[in-house]
C-alpha positions in Angstrom: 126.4 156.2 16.9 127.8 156.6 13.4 127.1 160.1 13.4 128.4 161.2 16.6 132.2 159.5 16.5 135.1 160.2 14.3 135.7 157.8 11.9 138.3 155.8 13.3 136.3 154.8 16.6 132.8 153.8 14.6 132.1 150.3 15.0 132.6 148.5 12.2 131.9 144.6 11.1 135.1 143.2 11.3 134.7 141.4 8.4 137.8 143.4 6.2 140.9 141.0 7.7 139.1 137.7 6.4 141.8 137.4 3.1 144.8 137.9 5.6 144.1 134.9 8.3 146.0 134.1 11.0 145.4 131.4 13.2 145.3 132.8 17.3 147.6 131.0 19.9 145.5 130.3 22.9 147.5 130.2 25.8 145.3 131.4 29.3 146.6 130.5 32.6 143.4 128.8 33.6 140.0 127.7 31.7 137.4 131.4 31.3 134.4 132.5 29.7 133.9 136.1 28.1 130.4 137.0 27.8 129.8 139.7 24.7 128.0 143.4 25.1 124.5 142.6 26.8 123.1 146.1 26.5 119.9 145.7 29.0 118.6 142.2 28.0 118.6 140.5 31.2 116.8 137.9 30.1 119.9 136.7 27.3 122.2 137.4 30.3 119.9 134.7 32.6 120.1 132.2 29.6 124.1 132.5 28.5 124.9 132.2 32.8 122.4 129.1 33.3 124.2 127.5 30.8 127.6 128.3 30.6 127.3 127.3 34.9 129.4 129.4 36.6 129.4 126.3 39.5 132.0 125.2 37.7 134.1 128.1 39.3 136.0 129.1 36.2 136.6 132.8 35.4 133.5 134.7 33.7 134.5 138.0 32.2 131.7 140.3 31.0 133.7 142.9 28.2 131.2 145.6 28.9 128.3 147.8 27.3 125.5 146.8 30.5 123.1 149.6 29.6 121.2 151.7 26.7 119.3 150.3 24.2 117.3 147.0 25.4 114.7 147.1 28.2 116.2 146.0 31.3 119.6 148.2 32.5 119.0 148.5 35.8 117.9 144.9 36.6 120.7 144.0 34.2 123.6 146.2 36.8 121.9 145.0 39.6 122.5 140.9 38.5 126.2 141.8 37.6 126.5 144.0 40.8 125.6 140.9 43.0 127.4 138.1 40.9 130.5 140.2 41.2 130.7 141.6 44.6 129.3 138.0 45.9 131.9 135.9 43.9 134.5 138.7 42.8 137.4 136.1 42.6 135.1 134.4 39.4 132.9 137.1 38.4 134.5 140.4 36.7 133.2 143.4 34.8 134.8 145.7 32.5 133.9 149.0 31.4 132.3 149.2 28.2 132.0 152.8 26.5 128.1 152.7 27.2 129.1 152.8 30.9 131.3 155.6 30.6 129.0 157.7 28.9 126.5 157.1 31.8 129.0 158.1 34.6 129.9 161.4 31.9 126.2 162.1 32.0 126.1 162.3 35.6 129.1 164.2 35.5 128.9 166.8 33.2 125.2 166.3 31.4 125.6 169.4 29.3 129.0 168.8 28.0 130.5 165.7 26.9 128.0 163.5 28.9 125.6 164.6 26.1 126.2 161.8 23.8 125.1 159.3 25.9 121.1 160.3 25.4 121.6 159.9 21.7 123.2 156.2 22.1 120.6 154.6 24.0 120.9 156.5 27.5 117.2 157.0 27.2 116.2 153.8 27.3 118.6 153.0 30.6 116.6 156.0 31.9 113.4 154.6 31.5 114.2 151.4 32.8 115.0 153.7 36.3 111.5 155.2 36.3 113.1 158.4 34.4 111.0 159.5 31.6 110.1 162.2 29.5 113.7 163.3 28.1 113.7 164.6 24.8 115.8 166.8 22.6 113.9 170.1 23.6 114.3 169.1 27.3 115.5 172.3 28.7 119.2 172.5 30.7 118.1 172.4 34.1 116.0 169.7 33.7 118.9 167.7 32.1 120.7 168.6 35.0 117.8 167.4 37.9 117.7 164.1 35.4 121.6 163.9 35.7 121.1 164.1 39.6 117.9 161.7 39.7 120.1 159.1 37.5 123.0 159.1 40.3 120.5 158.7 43.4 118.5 156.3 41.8 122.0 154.3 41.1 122.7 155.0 44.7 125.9 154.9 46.1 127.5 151.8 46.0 126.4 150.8 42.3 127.7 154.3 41.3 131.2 153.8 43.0 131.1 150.2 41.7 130.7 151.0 38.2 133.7 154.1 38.6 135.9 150.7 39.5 135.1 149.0 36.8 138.6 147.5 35.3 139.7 148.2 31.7 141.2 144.7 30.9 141.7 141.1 32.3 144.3 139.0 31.7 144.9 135.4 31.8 148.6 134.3 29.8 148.4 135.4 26.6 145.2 136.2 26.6 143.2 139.9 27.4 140.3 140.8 27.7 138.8 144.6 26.9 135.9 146.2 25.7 136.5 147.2 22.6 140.5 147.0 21.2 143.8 147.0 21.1 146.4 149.1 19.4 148.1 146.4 17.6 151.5 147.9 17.7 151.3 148.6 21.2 152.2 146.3 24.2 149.2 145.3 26.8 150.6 147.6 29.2 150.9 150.9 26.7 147.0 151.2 25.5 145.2 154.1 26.0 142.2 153.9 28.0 140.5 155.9 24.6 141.3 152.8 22.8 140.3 150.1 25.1 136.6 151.7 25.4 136.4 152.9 22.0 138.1 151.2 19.4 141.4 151.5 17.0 141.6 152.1 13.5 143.7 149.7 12.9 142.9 146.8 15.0 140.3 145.3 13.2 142.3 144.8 10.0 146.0 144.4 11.9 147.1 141.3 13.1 149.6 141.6 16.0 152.8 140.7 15.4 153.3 138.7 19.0 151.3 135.9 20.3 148.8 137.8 22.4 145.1 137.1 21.7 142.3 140.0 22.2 138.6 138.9 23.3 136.8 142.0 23.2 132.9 143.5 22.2 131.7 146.8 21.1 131.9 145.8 17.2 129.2 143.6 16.0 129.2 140.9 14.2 126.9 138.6 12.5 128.8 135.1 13.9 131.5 135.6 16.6 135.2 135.5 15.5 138.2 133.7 16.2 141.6 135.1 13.9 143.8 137.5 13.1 144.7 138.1 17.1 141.4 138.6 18.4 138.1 136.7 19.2 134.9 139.1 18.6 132.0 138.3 20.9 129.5 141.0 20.5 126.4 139.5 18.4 124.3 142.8 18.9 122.4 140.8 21.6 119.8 144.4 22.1 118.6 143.8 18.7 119.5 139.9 17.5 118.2 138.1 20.9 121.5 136.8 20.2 123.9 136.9 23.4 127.4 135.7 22.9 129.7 133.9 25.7 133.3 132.3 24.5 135.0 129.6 26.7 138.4 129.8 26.0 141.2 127.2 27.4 144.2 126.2 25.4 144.6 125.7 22.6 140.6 125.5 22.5 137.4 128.0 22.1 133.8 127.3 21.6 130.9 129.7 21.6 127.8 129.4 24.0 124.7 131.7 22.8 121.3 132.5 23.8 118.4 131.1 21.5 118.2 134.1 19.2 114.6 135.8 20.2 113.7 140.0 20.1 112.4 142.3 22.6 
């Protein structure tokens, strides 16, 4: 993706704010789980839900990125789609970037839906039966793969994923995809920056007590300072998927046993 972005919304390893730490106030109304970028390894996402066990009815917030790259997108919608429309008062799904260039793609697949094939959209399009895209594909063809995408979704799953929420909140603590502007209150992000990233929120504290749990830049262990807890542990390529449980005043880390496609 390095290529594609502008410098300022590349994901980075969060590693640059570890000389200037500050210790995160962890306030949430009620007990949750976040669960890191899954990217289509449903069988990480099986593991980190067996035993984080969701019986326990406490919140479970998935921060995005569903699709592209691993094996299993659809299958990996589909379990999300049915824990969240069966139990939507304990299950919720936010929209990672990955999911909004797949909803661009079926929108406008030769303009800035584009992207999406060169970040791992071909791999969610095999795992639909859709093969045979390539960089020499011609437009039309784009265009009747664009169309195949959104009827092999079908109807509900597409209008599901349009709904997807950009944040959760739970007392001081929110959840998004990918950042916070620091210097901006909860209620004043741009959308850009919640699926994308912020230049400065990886090396910016903030300067009230709010805590961000949020995805989309990987890390090697998961992190817990400076105003924000980093889940994403690259589960597509580690075998690594990251949950958080997060009550006050307390957060531990659940993970998959780390195994590759």
């Amino acid at each position: 993706m390095r290529q594609f972005l502008p410098r300022f919304l590349r994901k980075r390893g969060g590693e640059r704010d570890q000389n200037r730490t500050t210790h995160n106030t962890l306030k949430p109304e009620q007990p949750f789980y976040a669960v890191g970028d899954i990217h289509g390894r449903l069988d990480l996402l099986d593991e980190v839900v067996f035993k984080i066990n969701p019986d326990k009815d406490q919140p479970v917030i998935f921060l995005g990125d569903y699709v592209d790259r691993g094996p299993d997108a659809a299958s990996t919608l589909e379990r999300l789609f049915d824990m969240t429309t069966g139990r939507p008062d304990q299950f919720v799904c936010l929209m990672g970037n990955h999911e909004r260039m797949m909803l661009d793609f079926i929108d406008d697949p030769l303009g800035r839906g584009g992207i999406w094939l060169r970040n791992g959209g071909v791999a969610t399009l095999d795992s639909y039966g859709i093969k045979g895209l390539s960089a020499q594909t011609a437009p039309d063809d784009v265009v009747d793969v664009s169309h195949t995408l959104e009827q092999r979704l079908g109807p509900e799953m597409t209008a599901w994923l349009r709904d997807l929420p950009l944040s959760w909140n739970s007392g001081n603590m929110w959840c998004v995809h990918a950042a916070f502007d620091p210097a901006k209150a909860p209620t004043a992000q741009r959308k850009k920056t919640l699926l994308w990233g912020h230049a400065d929120f990886l090396t910016t504290p903030r300067q009230d007590d709010l805590c961000v749990v949020h995805g989309h830049t990987t890390v090697d262990t998961p992190i817990n300072r400076n105003s924000r807890i980093a889940v994403d542990t690259g589960a597509y390529r580690t075998g690594c998927l990251t949950a958080v449980y997060i009550a006050e005043d307390h957060c531990s880390f659940v993970q998959s046993l780390p195994k590759q496609t």
